[in-house]
TISETI-589429 format. One line per 8 residues: their letters; for each residue z negated, y negated, x of N, C-alpha, C. Coordinates in Angstrom, 2 decimals, decimal comma. Atoms other than C-alpha are relative to their C-alpha. Example, Ala and Ser with C-alpha at 12.3 -4.5 7.8 and 13.67 -1.06 7.14 Angstrom:
BEGIN
as> 0,00:1,19:0,89:-7,80:4,50:12,30:0,00:-1,20:0,90  0,06:1,19:-0,82:-7,14:1,06:13,67:-0,73:-1,09:-0,77
This chain:
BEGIN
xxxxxxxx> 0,33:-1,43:-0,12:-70,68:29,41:21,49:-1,20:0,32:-0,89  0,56:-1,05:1,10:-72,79:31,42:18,59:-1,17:0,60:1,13  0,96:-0,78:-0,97:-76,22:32,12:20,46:-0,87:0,97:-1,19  0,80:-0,98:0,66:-77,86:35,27:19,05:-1,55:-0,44:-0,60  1,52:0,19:0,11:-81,31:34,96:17,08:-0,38:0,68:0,61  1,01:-0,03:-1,06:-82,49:36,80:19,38:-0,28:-0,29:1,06  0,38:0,98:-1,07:-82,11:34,80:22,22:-0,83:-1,18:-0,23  1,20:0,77:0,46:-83,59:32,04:20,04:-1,31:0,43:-0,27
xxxxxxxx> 1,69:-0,80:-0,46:-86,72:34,35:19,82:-0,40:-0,18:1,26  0,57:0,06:-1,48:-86,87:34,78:23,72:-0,63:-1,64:0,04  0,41:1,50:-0,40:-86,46:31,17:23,89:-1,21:-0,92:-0,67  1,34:0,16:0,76:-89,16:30,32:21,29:-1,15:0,11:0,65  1,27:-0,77:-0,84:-91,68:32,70:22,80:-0,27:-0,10:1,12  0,30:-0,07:-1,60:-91,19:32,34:26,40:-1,18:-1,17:0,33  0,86:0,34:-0,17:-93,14:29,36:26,47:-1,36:-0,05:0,23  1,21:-0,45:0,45:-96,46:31,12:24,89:-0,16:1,14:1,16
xxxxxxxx> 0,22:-1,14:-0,63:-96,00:34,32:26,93:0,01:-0,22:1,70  0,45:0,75:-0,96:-95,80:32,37:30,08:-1,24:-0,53:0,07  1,68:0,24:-0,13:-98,53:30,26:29,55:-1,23:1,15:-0,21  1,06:-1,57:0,07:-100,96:33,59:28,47:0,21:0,42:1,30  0,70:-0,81:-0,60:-99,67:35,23:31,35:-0,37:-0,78:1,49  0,64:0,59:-1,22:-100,73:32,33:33,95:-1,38:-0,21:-0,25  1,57:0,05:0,35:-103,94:31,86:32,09:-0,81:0,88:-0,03  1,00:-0,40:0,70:-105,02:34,99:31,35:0,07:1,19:1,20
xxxxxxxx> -0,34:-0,94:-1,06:-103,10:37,55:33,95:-0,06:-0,85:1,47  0,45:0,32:-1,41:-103,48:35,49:37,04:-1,63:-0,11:0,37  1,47:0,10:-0,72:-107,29:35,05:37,29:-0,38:1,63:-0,13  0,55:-1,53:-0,72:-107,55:39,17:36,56:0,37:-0,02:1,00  -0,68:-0,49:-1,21:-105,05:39,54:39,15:-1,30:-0,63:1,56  0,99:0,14:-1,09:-107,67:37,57:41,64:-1,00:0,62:-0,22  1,81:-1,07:-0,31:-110,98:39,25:40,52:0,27:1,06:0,24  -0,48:-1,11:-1,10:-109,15:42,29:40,97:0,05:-0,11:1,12
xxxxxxxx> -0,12:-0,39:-1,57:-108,46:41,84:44,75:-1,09:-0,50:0,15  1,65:0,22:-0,78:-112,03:40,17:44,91:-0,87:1,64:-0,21  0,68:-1,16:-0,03:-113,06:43,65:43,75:0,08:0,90:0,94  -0,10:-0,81:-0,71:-111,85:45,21:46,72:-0,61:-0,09:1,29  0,65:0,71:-1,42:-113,44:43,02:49,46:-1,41:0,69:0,05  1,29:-0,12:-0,14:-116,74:44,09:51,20:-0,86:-1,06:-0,25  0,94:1,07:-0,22:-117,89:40,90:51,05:0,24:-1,60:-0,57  -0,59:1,61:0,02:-117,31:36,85:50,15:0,51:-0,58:0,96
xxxxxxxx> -0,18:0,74:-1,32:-115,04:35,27:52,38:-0,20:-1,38:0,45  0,92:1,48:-0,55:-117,05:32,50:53,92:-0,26:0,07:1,00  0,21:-0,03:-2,03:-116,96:31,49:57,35:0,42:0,49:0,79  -0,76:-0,86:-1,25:-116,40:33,49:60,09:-0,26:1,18:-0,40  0,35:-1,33:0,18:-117,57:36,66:58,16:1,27:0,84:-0,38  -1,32:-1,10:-0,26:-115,57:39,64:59,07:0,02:0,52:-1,55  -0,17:-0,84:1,50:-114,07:40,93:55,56:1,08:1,20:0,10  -0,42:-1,54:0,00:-112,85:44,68:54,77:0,45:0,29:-1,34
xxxxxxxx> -0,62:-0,36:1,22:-111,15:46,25:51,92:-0,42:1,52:-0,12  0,87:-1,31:0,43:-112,69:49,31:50,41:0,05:0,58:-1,53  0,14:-0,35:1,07:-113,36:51,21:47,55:-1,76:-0,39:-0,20  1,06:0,47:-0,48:-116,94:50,04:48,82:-1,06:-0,25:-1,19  1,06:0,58:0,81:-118,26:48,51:45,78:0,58:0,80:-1,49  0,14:-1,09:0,68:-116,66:51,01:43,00:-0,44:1,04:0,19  0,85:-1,13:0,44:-118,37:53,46:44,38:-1,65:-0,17:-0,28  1,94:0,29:0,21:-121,85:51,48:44,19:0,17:0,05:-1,95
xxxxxxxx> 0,00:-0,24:1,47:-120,92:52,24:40,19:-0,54:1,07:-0,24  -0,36:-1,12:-0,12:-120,44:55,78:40,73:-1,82:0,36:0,61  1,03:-0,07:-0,76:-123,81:55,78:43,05:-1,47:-0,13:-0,55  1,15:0,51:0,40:-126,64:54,21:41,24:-0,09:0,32:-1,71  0,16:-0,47:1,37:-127,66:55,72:37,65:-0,32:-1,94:-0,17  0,33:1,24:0,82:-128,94:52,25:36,87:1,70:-0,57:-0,70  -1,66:0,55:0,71:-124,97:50,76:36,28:0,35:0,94:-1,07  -0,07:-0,87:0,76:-124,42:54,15:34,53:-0,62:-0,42:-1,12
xxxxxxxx> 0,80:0,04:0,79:-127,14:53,84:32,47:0,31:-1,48:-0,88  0,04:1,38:0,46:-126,67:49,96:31,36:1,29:0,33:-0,72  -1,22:-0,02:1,15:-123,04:50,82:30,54:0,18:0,66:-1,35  0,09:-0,17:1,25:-123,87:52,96:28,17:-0,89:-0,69:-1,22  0,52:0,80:0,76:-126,33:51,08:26,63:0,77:-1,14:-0,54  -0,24:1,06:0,77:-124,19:48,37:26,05:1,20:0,06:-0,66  -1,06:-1,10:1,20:-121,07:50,59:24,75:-0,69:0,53:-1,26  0,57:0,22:1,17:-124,06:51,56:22,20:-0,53:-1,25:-0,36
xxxxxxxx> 0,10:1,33:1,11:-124,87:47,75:21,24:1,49:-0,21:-0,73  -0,90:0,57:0,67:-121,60:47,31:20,79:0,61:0,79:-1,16  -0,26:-0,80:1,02:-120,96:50,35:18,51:-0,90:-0,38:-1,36  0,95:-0,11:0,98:-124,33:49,35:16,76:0,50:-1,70:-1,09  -0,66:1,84:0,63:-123,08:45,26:16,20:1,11:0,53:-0,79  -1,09:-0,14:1,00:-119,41:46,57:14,96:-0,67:0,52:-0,95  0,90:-0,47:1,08:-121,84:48,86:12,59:0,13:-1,03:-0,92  0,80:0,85:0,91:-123,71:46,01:11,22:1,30:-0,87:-0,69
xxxxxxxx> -1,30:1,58:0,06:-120,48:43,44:11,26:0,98:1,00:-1,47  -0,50:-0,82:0,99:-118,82:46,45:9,05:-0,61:-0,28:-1,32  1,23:0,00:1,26:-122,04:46,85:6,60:0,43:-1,54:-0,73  0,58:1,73:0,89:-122,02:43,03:5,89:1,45:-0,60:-0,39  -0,75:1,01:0,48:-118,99:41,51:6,56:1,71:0,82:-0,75  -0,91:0,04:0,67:-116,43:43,83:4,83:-0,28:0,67:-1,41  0,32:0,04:1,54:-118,42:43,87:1,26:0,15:-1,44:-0,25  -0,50:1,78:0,05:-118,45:39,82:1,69:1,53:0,23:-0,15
xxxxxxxx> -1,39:0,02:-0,32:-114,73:40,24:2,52:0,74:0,27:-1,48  -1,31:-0,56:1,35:-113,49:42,39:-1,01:-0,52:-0,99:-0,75  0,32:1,32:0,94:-115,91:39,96:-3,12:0,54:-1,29:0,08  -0,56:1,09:-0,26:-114,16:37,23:-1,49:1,58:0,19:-0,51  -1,23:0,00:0,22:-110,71:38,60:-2,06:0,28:0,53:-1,47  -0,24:-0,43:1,00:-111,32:39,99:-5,35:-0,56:-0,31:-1,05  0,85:0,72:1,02:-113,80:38,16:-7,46:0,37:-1,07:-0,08  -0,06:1,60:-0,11:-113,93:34,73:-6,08:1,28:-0,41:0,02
xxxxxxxx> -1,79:0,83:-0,15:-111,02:32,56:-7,28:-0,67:-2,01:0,23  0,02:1,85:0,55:-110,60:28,59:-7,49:-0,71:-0,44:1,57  0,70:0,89:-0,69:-112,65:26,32:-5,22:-1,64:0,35:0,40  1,34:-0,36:-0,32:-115,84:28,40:-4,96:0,48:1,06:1,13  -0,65:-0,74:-1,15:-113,34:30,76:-2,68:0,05:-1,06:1,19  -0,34:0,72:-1,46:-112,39:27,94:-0,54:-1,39:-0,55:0,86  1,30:0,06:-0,91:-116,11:26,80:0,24:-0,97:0,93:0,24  0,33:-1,76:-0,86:-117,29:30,54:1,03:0,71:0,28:1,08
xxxxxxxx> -0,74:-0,25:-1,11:-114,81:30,76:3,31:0,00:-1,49:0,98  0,31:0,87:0,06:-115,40:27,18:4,26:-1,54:0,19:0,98  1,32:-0,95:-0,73:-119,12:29,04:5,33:0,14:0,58:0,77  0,05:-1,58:-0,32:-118,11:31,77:6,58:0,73:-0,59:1,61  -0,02:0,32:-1,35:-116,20:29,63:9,62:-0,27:-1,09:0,35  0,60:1,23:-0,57:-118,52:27,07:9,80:-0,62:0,12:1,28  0,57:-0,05:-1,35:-120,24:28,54:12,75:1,18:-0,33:1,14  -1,37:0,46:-1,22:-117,14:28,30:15,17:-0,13:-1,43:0,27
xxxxxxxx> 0,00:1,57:-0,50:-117,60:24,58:15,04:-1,36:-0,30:0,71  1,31:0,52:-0,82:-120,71:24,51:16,54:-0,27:0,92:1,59  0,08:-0,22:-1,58:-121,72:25,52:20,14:-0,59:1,40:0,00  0,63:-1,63:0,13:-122,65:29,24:20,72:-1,26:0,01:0,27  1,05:0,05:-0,03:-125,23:28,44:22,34:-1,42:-0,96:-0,74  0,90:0,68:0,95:-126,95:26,32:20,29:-0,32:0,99:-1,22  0,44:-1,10:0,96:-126,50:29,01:17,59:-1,37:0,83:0,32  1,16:-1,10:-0,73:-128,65:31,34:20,02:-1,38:-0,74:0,09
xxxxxxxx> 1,21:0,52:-0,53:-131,14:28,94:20,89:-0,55:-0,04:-1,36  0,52:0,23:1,86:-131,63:28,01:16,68:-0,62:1,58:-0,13  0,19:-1,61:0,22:-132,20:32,14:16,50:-1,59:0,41:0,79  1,29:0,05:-0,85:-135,19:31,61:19,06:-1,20:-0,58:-1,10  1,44:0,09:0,88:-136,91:30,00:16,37:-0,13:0,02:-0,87  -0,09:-0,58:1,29:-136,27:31,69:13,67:-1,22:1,28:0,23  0,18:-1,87:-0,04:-137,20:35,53:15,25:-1,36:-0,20:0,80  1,73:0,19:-0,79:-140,46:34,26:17,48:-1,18:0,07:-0,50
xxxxxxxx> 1,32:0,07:0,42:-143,59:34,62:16,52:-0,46:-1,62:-0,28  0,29:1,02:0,26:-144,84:31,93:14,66:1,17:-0,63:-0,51  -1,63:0,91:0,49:-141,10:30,96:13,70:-0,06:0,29:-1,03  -0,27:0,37:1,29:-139,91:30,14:10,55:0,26:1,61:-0,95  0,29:-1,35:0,31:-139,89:34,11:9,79:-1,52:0,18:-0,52  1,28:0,11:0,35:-143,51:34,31:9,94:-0,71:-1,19:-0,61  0,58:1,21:0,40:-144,30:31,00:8,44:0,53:0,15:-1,32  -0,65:-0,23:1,35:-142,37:31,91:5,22:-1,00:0,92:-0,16
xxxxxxxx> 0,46:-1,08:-0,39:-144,06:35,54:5,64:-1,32:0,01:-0,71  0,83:0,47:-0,47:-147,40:34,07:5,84:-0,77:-1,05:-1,10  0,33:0,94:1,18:-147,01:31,50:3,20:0,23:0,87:-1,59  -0,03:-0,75:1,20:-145,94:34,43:0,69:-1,25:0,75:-0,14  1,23:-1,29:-0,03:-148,79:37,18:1,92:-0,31:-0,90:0,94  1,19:0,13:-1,33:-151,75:35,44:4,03:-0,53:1,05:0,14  0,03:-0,31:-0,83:-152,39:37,10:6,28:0,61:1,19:0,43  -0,77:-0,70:-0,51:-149,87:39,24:6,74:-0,12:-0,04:1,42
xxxxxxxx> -0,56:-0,06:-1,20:-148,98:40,63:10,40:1,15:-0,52:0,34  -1,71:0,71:-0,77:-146,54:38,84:12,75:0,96:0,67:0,26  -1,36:-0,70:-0,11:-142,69:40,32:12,56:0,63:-0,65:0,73  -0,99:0,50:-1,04:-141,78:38,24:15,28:0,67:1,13:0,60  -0,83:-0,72:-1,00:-138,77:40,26:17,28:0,58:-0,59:1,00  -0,84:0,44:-1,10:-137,60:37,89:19,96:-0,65:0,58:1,19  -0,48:-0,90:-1,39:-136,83:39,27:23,36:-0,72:1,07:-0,17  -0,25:-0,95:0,43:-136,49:42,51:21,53:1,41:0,55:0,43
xxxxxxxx> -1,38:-0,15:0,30:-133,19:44,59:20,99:0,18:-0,18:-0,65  -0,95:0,26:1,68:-132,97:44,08:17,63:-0,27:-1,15:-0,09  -0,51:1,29:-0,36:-133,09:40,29:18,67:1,44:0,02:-0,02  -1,23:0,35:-0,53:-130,07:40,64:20,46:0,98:0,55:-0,88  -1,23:-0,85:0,82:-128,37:43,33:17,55:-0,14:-1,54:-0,99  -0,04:0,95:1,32:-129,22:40,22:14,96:0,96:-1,15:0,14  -1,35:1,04:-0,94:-127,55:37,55:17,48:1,11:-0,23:-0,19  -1,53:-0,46:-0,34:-124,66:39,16:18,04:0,87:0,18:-1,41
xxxxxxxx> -0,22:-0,15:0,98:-124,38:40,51:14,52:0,53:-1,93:-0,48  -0,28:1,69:0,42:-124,28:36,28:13,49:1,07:-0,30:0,27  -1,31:0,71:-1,36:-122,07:35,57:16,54:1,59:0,77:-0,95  -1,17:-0,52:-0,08:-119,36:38,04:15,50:0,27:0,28:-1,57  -0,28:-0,95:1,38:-119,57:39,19:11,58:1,23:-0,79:-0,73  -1,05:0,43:0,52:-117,30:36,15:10,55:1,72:0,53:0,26  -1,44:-0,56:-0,09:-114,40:37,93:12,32:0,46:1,33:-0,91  -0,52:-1,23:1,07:-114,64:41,09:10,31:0,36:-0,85:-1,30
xxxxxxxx> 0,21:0,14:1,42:-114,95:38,91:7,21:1,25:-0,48:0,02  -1,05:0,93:-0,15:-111,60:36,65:8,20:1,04:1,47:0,04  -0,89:-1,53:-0,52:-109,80:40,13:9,29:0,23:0,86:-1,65  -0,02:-0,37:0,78:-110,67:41,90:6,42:0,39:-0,49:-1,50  -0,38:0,84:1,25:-110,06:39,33:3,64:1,24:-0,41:0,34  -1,11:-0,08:-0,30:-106,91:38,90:5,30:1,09:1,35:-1,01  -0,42:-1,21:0,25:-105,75:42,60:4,23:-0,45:0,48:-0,99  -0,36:-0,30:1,47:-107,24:42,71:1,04:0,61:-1,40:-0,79
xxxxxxxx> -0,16:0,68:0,61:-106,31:39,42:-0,24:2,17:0,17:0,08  -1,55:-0,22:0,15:-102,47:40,59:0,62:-0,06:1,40:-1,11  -0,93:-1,00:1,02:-102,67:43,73:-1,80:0,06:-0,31:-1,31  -0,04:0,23:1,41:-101,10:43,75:-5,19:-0,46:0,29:-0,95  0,85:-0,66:1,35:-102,84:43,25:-7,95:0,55:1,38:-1,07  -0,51:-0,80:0,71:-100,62:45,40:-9,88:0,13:1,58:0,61  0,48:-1,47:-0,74:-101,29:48,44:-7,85:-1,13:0,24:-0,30  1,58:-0,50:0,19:-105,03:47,80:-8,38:0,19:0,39:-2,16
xxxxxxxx> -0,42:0,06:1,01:-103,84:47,49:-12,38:0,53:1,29:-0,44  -0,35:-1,53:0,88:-101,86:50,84:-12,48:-0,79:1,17:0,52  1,22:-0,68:-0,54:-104,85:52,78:-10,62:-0,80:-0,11:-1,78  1,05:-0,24:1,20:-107,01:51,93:-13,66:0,66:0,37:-1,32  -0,90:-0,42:1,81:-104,35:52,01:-16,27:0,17:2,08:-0,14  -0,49:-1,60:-0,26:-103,92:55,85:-15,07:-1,48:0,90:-0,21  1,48:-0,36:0,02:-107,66:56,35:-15,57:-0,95:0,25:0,72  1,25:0,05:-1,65:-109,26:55,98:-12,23:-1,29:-1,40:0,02
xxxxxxxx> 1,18:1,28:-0,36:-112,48:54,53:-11,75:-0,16:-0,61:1,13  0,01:0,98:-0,83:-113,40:51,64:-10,09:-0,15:0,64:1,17  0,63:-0,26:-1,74:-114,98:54,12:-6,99:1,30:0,43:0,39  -1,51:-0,59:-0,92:-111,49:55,78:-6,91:0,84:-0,89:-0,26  -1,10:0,94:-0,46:-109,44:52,57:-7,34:-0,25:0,14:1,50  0,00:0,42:-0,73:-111,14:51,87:-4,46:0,19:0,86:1,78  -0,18:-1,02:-1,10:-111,26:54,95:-2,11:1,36:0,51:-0,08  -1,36:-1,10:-0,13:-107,54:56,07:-3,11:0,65:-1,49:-0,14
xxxxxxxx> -0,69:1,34:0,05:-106,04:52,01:-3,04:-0,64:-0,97:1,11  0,15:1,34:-0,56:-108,00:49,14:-1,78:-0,45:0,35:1,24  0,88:-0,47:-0,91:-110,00:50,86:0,71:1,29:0,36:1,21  -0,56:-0,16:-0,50:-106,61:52,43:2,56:0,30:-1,01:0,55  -0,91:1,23:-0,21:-104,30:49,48:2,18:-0,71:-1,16:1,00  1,02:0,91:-0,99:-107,54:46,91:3,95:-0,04:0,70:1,43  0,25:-1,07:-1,69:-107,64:49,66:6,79:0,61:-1,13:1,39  -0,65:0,85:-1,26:-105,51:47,72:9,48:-0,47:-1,53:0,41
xxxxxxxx> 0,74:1,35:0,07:-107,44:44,32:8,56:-1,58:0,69:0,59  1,55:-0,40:-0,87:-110,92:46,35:8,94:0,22:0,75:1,59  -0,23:-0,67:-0,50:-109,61:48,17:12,08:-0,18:-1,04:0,94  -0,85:1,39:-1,20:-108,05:44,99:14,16:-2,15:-0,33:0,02  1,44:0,06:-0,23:-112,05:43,99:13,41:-0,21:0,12:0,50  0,88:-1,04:-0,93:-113,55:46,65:14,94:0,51:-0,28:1,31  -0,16:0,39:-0,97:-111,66:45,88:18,05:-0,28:-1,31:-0,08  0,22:1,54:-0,82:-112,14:41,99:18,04:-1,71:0,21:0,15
xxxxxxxx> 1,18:-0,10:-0,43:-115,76:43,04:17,56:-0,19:0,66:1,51  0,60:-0,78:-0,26:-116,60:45,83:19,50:0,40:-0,41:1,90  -0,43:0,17:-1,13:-114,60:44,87:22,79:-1,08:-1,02:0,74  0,45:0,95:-0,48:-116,42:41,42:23,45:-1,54:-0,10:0,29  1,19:-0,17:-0,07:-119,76:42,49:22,60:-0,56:1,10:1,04  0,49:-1,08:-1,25:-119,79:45,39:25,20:-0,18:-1,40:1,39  0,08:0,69:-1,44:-119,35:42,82:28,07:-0,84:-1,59:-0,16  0,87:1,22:-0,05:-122,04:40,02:26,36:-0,89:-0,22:1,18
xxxxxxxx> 0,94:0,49:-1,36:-124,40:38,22:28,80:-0,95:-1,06:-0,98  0,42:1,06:0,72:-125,40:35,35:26,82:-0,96:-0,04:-1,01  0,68:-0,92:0,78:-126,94:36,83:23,50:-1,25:0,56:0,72  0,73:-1,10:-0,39:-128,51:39,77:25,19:-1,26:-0,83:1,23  1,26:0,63:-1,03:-130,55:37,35:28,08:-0,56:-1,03:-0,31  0,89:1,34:0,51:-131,83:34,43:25,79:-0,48:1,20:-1,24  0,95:-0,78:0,80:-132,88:36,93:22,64:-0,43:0,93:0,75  0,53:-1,03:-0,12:-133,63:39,98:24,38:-1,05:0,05:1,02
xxxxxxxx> 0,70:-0,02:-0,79:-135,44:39,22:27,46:-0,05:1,15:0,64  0,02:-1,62:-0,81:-136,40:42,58:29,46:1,07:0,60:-0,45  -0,56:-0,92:1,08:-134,78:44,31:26,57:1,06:-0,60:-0,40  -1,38:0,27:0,25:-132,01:42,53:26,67:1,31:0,20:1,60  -0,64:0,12:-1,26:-130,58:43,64:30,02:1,15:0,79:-0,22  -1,45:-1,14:0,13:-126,91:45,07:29,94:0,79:-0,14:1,03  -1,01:-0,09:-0,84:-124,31:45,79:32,16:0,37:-1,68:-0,12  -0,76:1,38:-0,25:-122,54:42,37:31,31:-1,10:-1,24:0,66
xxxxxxxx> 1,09:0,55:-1,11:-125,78:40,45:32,40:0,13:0,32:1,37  -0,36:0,53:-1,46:-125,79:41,72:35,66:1,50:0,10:0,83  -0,93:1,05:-0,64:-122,40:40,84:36,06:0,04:-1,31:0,19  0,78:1,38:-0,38:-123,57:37,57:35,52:-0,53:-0,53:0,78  1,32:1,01:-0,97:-126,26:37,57:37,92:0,61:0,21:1,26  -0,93:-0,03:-1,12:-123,58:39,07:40,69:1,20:-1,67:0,26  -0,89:1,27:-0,12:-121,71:35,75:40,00:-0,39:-0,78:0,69  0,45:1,24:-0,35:-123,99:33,26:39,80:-1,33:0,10:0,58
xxxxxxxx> 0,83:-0,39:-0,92:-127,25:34,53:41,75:0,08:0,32:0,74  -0,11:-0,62:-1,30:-126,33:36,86:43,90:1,09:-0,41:0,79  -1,15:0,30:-0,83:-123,47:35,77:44,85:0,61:0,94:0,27  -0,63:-1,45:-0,57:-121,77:38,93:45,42:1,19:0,00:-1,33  -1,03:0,33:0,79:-118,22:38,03:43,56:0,86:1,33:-0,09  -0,48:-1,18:-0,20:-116,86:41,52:45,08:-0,70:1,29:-1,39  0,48:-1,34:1,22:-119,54:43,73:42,96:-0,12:-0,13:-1,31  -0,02:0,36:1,00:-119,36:41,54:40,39:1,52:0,39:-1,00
xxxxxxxx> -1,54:-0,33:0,68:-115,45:42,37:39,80:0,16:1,23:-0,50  0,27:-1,63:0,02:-115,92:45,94:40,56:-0,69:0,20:-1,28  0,25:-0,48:0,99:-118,05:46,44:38,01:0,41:-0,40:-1,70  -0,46:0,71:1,48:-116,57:43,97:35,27:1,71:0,80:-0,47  -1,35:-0,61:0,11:-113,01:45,87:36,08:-0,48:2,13:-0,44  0,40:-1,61:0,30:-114,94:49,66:35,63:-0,70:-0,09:-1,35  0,63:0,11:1,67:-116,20:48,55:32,05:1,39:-0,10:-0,42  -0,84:-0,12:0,95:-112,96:47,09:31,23:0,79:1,60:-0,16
xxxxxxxx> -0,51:-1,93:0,09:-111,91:50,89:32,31:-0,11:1,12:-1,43  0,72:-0,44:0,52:-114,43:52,33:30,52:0,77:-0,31:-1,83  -0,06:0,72:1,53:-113,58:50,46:27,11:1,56:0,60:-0,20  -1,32:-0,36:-0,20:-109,74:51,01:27,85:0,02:1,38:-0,79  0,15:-1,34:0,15:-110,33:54,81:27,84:-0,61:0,26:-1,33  0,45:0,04:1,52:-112,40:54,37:24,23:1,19:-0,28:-0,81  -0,67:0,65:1,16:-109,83:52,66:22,75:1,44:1,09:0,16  -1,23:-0,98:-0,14:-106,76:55,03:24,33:-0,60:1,48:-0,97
xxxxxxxx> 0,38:-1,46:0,77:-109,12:58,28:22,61:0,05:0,03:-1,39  -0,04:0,08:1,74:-109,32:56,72:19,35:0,99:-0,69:-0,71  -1,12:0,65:0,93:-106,23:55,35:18,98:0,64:0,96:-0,44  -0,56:-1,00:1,04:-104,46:58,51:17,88:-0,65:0,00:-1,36  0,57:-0,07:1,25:-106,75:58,54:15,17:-0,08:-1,33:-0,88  -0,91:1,14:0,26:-106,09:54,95:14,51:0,87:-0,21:-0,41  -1,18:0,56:0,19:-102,88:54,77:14,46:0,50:1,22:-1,54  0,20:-0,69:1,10:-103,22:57,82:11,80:-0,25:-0,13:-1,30
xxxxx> 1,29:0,61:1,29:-105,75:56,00:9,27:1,28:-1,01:0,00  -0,60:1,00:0,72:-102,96:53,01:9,44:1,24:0,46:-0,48  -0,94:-0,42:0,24:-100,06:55,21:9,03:-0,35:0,06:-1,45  -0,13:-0,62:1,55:-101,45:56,90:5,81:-0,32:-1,63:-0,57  -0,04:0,72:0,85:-102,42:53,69:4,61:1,09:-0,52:-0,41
């Protein structure tokens, strides 16, 4: 019997889409119903089901307040991750050829092999007072003033910026290194300059590579913890921190869900407003 390729698809895929959705959809599915409990169930303590702890969101400007703050880091990081890593990105896909391409890129995901946090902690003594910032600083202009910024915010924007810019650069060099040269070729042959090759060609066509970015950025960095409470200190407090400290301090696993499930809301609803306009920018491209 003649089995359809597309049953050999199902059958391919089922494997992957299974495993994802026991790995990735069964533990929401529990912090969801932990988000509904009054309480941890331990012991003999009587437990209740409520809206109880979404409305301690709704209740306290402080949660308010943090979420937006850290919906603006994460607008300000995709920023920076933009600025840097998709001018690296066209120079990579459009200058650099041979073997000086492969060890730039070679750079560019060398951090992934090393431990995140070790990255963060190395960043402690770079941005500190007295760190290798001011000791360069110091040795150019004596006696310059100290530019230490740790447990700052613009600690934690520099961090994060590190942590995440290689994905714009991988994303984006993705999507220009697929367009044809000969498109960029009859742009100039037609008498367009390089700014309008690039705003009426390369700039479109990369759109869906810089775009996908902006979401792998912008999503992960709203709900950091890590970053934001070793550089920033005070000033590094965000919503995703004290989900953190509902975990593993307070113990309170219920308000900890609640509020980690009313961000992912929150973010949801960003990304549903601007996807019309999204899906617009990749059309025309």
């Amino acid at each position: 019997m003649k089995v359809s390729r597309t049953w050999i698809g199902y059958g391919l895929t089922a494997p992957a889409f299974v495993w994802l959705g026991i790995t990735v959809f069964l533990p929401l599915a529990v912090m969801f119903y932990f988000s509904f409990m009054s309480r941890m169930p331990m012991g003999t303590a009587e437990v209740t089901f409520s809206l109880e702890q979404y409305a301690s969101f709704f209740q306290r400007d402080f949660y308010r307040f943090l979420t937006w703050r850290s919906i603006m880091l994460g607008a300000q990081v995709t920023f920076f991750c933009v600025l840097i890593g998709y001018p690296a990105a066209l120079v990579l896909a459009r200058t650099v050829k041979g073997r000086w391409r492969e060890a730039i890129l070679l750079l560019v995901i060398l951090p992934f092999w090393s431990n995140a946090l070790i990255r963060i902690f190395a960043w402690t003594m770079v941005l500190r007072t007295d760190g290798v910032i001011d000791q360069v600083l110091h040795l150019l202009i004596p006696g310059a003033p100290s530019i230490g910024v740790l447990y700052s915010y613009p600690a934690v924007v520099i961090g994060l910026v590190h942590s995440f810019v290689p994905y714009m650069i991988l994303t984006c060099y993705i999507s220009l290194q697929a367009i044809d040269d000969s498109l960029i070729e009859a742009g100039q042959s037609l008498g367009g300059s390089n700014l309008t090759v690039f705003r009426r060609i390369i700039l479109p066509l990369s759109l869906p590579g810089l775009l996908v970015g902006v979401v792998l950025i912008f999503i992960p960095v709203v709900g950091s913890f890590m970053e934001p409470r070793i550089l920033g200190g005070r000033d590094g407090i965000m919503l995703g921190t004290v989900i953190e400290d509902q975990f593993t301090e307070v113990f309170n696993w219920p308000l900890g869900a609640a509020l980690s499930f009313t961000l992912l809301g929150i973010v949801a609803i960003i990304l549903a407003l601007a996807y019309p306009f999204l899906k617009n920018r990749v059309k025309v491209a």
